[in-house]
LOPA-328108 format. One record per residue (C-alpha): chain; x, y, z. Coordinates in pm, 1 decimal, padded with zeros to 6 digits. Each point is the difference from the previous one (the first is absolute). Example, Ala and Ser with C-alpha at 12.3 -4.5 7.8 and 13.67 -1.06 7.14 Angstrom:
BEGIN
+---+----------+----------+----------+
! c !        x !        y !        z !
+---+----------+----------+----------+
! A !  01230.0 ! -00450.0 !  00780.0 !
! A !  00137.0 !  00344.0 ! -00066.0 !
+---+----------+----------+----------+
//
This chain:
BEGIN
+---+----------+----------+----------+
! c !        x !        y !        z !
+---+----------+----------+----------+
! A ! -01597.3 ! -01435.6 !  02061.6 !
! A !  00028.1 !  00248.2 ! -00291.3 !
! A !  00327.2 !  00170.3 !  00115.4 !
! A !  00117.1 ! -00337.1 !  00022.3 !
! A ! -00071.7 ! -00095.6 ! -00307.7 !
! A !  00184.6 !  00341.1 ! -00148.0 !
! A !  00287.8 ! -00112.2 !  00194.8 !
! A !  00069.9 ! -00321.7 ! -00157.4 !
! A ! -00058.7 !  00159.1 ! -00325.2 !
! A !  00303.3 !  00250.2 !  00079.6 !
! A !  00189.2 ! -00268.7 !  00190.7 !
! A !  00205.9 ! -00099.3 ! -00356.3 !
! A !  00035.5 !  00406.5 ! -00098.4 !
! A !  00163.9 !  00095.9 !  00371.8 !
! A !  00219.5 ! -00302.6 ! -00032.6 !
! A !  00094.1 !  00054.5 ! -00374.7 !
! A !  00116.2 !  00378.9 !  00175.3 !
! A !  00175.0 ! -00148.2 !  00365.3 !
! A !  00235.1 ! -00197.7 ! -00238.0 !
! A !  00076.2 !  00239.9 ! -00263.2 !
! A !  00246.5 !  00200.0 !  00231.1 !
! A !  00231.4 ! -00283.2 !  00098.5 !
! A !  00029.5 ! -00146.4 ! -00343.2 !
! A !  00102.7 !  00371.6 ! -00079.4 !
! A !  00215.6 ! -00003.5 !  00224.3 !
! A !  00165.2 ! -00345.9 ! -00168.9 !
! A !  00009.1 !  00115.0 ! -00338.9 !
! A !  00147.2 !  00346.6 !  00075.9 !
! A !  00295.7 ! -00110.1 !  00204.4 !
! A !  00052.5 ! -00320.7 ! -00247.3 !
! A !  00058.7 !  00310.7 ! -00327.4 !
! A !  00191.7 !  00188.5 !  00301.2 !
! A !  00230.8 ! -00343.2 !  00016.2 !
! A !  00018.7 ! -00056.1 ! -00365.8 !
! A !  00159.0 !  00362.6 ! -00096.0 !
! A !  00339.8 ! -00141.8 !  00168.8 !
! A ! -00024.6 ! -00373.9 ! -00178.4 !
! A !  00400.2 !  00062.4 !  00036.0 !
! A !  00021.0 ! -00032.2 !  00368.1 !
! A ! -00218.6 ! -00275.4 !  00021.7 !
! A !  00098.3 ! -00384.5 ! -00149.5 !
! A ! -00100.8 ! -00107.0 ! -00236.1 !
! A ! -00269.2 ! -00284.7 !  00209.9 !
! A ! -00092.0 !  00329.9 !  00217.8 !
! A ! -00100.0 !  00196.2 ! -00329.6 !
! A ! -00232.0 ! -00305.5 ! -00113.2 !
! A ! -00172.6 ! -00032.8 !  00342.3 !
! A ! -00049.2 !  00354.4 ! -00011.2 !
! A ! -00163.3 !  00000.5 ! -00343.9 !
! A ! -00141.8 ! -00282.9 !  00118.8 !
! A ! -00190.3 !  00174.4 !  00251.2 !
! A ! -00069.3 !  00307.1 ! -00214.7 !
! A ! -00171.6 ! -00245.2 ! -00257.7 !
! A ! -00234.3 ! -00141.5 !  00297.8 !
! A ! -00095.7 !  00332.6 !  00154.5 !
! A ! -00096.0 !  00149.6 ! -00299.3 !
! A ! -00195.6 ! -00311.4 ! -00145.0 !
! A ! -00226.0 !  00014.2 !  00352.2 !
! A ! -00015.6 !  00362.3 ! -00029.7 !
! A ! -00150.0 ! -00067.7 ! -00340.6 !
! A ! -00247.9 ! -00248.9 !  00158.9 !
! A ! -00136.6 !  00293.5 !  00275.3 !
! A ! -00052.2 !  00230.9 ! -00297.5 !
! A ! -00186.3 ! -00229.2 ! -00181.5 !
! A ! -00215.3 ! -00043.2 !  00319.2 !
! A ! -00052.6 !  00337.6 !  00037.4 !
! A ! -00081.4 !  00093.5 ! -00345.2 !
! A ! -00264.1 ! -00331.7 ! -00007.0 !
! A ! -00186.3 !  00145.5 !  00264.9 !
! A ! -00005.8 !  00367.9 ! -00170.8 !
! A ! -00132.7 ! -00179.9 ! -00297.6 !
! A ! -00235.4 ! -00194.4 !  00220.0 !
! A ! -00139.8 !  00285.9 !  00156.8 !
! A ! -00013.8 !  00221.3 ! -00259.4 !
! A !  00293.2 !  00267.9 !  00142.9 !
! A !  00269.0 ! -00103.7 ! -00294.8 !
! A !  00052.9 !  00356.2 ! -00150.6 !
! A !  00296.5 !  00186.2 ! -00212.3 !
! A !  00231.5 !  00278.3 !  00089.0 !
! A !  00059.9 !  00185.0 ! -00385.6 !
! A !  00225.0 !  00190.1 ! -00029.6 !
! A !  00229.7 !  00049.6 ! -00350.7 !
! A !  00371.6 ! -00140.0 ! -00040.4 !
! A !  00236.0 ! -00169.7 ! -00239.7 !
! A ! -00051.2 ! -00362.2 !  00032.4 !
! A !  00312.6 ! -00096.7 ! -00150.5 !
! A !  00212.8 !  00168.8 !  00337.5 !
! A ! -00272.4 ! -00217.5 !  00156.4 !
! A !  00111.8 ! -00314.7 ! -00149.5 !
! A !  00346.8 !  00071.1 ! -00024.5 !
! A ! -00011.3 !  00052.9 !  00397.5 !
! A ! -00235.0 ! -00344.0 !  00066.3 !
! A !  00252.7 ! -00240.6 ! -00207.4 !
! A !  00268.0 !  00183.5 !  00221.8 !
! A ! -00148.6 ! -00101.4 !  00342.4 !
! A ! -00049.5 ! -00376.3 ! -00134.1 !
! A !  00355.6 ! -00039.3 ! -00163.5 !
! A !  00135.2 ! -00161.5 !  00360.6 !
! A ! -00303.3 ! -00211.1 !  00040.5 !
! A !  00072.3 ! -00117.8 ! -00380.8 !
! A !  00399.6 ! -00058.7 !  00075.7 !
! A ! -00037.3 ! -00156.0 !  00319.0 !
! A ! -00211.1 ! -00310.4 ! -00219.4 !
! A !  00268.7 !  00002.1 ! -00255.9 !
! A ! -00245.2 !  00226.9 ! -00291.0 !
! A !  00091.2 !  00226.8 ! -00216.7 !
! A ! -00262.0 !  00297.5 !  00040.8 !
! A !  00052.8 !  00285.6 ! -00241.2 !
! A ! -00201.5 !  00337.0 ! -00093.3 !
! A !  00011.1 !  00084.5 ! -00429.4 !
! A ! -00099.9 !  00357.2 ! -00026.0 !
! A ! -00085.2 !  00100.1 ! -00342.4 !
! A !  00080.6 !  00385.1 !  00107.7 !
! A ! -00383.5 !  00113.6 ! -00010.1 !
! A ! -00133.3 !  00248.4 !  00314.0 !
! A ! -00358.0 ! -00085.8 !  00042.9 !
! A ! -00238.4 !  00203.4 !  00184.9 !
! A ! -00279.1 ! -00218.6 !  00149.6 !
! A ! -00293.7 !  00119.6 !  00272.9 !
! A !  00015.6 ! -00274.9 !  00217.8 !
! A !  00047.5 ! -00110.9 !  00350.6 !
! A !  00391.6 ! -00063.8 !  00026.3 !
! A ! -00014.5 ! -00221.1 !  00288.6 !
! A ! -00243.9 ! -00231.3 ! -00088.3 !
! A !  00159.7 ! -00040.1 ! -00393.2 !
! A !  00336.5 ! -00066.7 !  00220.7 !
! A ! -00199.3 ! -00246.1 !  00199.6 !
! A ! -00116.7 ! -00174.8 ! -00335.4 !
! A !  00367.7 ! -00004.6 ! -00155.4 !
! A !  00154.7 ! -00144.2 !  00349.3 !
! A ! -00258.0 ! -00271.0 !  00003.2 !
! A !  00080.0 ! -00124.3 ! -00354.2 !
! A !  00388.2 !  00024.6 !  00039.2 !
! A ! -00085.9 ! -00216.5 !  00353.1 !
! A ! -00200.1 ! -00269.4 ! -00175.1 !
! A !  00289.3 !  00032.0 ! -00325.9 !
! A !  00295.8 ! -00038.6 !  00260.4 !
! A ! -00200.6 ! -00291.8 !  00163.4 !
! A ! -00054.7 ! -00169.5 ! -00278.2 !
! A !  00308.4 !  00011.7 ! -00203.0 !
! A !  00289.5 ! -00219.2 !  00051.2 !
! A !  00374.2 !  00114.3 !  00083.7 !
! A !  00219.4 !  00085.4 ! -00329.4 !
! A ! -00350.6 !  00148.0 ! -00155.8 !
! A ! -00111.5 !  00337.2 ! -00060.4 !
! A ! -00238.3 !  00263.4 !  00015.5 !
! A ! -00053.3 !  00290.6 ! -00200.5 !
! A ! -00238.9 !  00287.6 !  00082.3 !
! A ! -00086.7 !  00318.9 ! -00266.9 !
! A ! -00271.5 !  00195.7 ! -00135.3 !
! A ! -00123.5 !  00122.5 ! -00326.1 !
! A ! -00250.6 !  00253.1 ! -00124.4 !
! A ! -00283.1 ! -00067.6 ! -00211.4 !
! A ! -00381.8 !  00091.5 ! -00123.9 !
! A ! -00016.6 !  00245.5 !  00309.3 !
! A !  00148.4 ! -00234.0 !  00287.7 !
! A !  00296.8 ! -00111.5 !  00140.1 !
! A !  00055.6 ! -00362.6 !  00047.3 !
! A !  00267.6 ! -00107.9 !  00268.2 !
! A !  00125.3 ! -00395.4 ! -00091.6 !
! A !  00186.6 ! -00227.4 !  00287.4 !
! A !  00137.3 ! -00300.7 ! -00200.7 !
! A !  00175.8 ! -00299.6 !  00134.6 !
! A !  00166.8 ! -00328.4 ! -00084.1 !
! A ! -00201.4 ! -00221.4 !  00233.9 !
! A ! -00242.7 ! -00219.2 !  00094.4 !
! A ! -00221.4 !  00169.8 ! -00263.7 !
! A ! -00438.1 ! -00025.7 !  00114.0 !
! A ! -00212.6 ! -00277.3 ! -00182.6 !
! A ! -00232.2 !  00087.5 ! -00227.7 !
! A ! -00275.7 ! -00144.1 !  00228.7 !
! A !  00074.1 !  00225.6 !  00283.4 !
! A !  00114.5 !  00321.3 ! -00195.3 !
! A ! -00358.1 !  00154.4 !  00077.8 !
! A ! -00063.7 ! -00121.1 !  00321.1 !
! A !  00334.5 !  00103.8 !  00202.2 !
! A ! -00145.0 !  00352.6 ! -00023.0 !
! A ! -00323.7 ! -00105.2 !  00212.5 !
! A !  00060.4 !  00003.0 !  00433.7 !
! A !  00182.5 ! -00254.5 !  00124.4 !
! A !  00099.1 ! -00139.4 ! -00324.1 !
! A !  00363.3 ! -00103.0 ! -00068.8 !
! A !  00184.2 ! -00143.4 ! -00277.2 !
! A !  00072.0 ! -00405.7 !  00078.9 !
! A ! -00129.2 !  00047.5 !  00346.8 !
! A !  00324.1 ! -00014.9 !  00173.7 !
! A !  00148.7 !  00351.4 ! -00075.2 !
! A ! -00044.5 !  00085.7 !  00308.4 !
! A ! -00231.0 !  00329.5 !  00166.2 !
! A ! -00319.1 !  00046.2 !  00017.3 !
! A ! -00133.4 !  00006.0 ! -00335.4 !
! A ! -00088.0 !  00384.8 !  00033.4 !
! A !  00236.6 !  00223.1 ! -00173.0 !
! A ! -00113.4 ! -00069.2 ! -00392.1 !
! A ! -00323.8 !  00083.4 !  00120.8 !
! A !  00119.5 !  00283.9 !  00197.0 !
! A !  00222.6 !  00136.9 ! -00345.8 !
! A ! -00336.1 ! -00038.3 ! -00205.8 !
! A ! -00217.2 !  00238.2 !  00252.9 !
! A !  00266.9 !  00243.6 ! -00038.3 !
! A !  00072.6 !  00002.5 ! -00337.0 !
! A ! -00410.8 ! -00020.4 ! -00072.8 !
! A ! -00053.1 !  00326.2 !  00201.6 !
! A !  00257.4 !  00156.7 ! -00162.0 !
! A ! -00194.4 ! -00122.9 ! -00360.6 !
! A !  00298.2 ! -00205.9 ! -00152.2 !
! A ! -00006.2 ! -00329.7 ! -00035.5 !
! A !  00233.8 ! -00327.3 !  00134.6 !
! A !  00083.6 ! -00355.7 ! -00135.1 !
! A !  00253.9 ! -00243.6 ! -00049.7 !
! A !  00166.3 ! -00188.3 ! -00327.6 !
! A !  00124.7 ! -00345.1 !  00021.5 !
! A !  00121.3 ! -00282.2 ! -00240.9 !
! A ! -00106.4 ! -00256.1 !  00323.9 !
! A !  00233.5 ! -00164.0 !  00275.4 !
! A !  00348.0 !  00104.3 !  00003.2 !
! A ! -00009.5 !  00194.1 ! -00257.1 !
! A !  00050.3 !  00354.8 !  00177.2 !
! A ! -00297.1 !  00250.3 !  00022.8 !
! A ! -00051.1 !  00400.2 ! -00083.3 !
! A ! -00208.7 !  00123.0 !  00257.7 !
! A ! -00150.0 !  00368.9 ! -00150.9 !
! A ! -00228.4 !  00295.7 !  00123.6 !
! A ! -00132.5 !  00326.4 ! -00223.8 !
! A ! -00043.3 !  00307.1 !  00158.1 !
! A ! -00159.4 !  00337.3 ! -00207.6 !
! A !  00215.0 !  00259.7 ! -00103.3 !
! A ! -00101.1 !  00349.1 !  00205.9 !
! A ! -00180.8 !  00218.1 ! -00195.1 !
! A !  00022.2 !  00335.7 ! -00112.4 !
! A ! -00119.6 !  00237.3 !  00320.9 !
! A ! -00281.2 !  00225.6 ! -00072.4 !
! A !  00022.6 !  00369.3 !  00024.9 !
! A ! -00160.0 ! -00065.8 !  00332.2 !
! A !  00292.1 ! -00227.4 !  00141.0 !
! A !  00240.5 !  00229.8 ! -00138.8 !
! A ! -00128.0 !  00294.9 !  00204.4 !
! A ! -00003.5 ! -00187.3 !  00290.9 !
! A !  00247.5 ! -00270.3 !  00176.6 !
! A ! -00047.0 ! -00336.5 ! -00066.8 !
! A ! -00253.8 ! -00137.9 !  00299.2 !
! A ! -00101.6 !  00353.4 !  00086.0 !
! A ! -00307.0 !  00028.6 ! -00231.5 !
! A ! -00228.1 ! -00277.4 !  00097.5 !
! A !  00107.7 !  00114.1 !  00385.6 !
! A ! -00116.6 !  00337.3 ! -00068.3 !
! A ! -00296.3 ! -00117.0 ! -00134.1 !
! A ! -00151.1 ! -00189.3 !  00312.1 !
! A !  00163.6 !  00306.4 !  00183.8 !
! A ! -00279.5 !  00237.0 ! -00160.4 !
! A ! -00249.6 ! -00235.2 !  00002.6 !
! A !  00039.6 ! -00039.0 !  00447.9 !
! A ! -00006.8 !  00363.8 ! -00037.7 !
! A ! -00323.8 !  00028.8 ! -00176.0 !
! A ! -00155.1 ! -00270.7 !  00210.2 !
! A !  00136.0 !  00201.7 !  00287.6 !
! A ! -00136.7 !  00307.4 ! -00098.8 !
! A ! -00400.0 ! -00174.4 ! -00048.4 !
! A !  00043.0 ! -00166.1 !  00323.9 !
! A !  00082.5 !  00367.1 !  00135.4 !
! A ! -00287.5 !  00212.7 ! -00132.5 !
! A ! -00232.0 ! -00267.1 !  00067.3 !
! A !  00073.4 ! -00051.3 !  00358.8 !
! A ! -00034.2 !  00423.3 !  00033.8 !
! A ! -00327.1 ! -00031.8 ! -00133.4 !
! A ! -00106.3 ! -00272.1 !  00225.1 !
! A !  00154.2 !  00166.5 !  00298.0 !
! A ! -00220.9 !  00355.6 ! -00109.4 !
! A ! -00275.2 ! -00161.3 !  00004.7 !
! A ! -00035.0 ! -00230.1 !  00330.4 !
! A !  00228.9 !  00230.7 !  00207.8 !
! A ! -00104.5 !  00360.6 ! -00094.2 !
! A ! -00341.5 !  00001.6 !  00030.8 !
! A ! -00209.2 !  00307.5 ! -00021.0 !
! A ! -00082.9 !  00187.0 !  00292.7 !
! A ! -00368.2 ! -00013.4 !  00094.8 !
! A ! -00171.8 !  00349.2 !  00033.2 !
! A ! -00025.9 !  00141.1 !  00350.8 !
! A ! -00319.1 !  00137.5 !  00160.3 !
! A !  00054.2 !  00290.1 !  00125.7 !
! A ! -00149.8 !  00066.0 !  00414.9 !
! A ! -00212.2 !  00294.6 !  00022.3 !
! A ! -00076.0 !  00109.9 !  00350.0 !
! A ! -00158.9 !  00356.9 ! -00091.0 !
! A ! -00341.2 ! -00255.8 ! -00035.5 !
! A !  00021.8 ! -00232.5 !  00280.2 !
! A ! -00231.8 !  00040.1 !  00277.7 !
! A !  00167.0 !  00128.1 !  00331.3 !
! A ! -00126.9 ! -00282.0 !  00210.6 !
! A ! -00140.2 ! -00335.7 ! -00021.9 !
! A ! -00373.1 !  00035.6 !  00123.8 !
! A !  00008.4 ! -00307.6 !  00310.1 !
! A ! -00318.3 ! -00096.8 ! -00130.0 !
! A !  00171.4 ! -00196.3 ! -00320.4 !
! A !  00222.5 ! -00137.5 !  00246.5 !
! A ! -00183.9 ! -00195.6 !  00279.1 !
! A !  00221.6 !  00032.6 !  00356.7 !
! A !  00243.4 !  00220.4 ! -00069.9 !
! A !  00067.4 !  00367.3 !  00049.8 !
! A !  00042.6 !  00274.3 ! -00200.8 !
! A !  00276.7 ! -00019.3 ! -00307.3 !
! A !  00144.8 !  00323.4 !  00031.4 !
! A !  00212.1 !  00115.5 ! -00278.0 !
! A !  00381.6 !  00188.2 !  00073.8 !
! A ! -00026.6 !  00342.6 ! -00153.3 !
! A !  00368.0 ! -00000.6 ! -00067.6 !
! A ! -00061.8 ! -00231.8 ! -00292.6 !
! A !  00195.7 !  00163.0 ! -00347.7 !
! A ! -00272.6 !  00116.8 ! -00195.3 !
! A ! -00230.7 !  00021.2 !  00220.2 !
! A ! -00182.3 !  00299.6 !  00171.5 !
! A ! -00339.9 !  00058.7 !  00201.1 !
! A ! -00302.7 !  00157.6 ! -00144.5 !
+---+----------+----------+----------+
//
């Protein structure tokens, strides 16, 4: 009944994976159909962003899956590594620019020229800006806008995505970042990927909110990140990533190297025992027969003379 049990609890994670490949499939061959919106009409081209929008909005709903079980089980961890977030962000509005024309929204990056460094996990800070441009496309009306761009300040970075919508009431401004929480209740999704953006952004130490006048009034969606700091002389000596690796290396090799000396030990002392003394036979003493008498009904014992050592009187 137990492996049962385990299987129904990884029922929703294999399924999440089975359908991740054909929506894949969907969304590839919809961008491969959009890069020749010239050979196609113009009803073909809206069916066909059409389609993108869907596959990547239930794509969006598997990762959220996915990333609500990590959390759940305690698994949810960061890949660091150091980039420009700016190329980042640049390369995010990019992807979402069809998605934004295909609803009639204008959906524009303002770069204010900085190149900042950051130590984070690049996929899951993409992951947080595509889920706020999804919610700010969903939410805003054709002929509106949104505008995404960054600033630096007191040691962090702080990435804005501000639109012209529906705006979030003040009411429900903190709780739309809880699971299964959405803004009106009708927005459609699963509630998940506000509180999704918050894990990420928490174990990266920044923080996440929103700013709203109220209903239809547009909304700024925000998240901080910390700048990267200066590497030590350590981290300049060696790659980034490479120290703390080469730190658990020499610690399995110490461990290793105990484990060895105490198992050669053990193994000397229950294997190589010492060799007992042997008493040497002298035959020069022994008597030449046994007399019958100390032997009731048997004949004489006689002894060969051809015995090493031995020799008659």
């Amino acid at each position: 009944m137990l492996w049962r049990s385990e299987a129904r609890k990884d029922l929703p994670l294999k399924l999440v994976h089975d359908l991740r490949n054909p929506l894949s499939c969907i969304s590839g061959y919809s961008r491969i159909l959009l890069r020749s919106l010239e050979k196609l009409s113009p009803q073909h081209a809206d069916f066909v962003k059409r389609i993108l929008a869907s596959s990547q909005q239930a794509m969006g709903l598997l990762e959220d899956l996915m990333d609500q079980q990590a959390i759940a089980r305690g698994s949810f961890n960061l890949n660091r590594t150091s980039f420009i977030l700016e190329g980042l962000l640049e390369e995010v509005v990019r992807e979402f620019e069809v998605v934004a024309q295909a609803k009639g929204v204008c959906l524009r990056w303002v770069s204010d020229g900085n190149q900042t460094p950051i130590w984070a996990d690049s996929k899951r800070i993409t992951q947080v800006l595509s889920n706020l441009l999804a919610n700010a496309i969903r939410h805003t009306p054709a002929n509106g806008s949104i505008m995404v761009s960054s600033s630096v300040a007191q040691e962090q970075v702080r990435v804005q995505v501000q639109d012209t919508g529906e705006g979030v009431p003040l009411e429900e401004q903190e709780k739309i970042f809880r699971p299964f929480r959405r803004a009106g209740g009708n927005s459609g999704g699963l509630g998940l990927g506000l509180s999704i953006c918050r894990e990420i952004v928490s174990k990266h130490r920044g923080g996440i909110g929103v700013l709203s006048q109220g209903a239809d009034k547009g909304a700024c969606f925000y998240f901080t990140l910390p700048l990267m700091q200066e590497p030590s002389q350590q981290e300049r000596e060696f790659p980034v990533g490479v120290l703390p690796q080469l730190r658990w290396v020499l610690l399995a090799s110490m461990l290793i190297s105990l484990l060895a000396v105490g198992f050669h030990r053990t193994a000397k002392v229950s294997f190589s025992p010492e060799p007992e003394p042997r008493v040497p036979l002298v035959l020069k003493d022994a008597p030449r027969s046994i007399p019958p008498q100390e032997l009731p009904g048997m004949r004489r014992l006689q002894i060969p003379s051809s015995l090493p050592g031995y020799s008659h009187p």
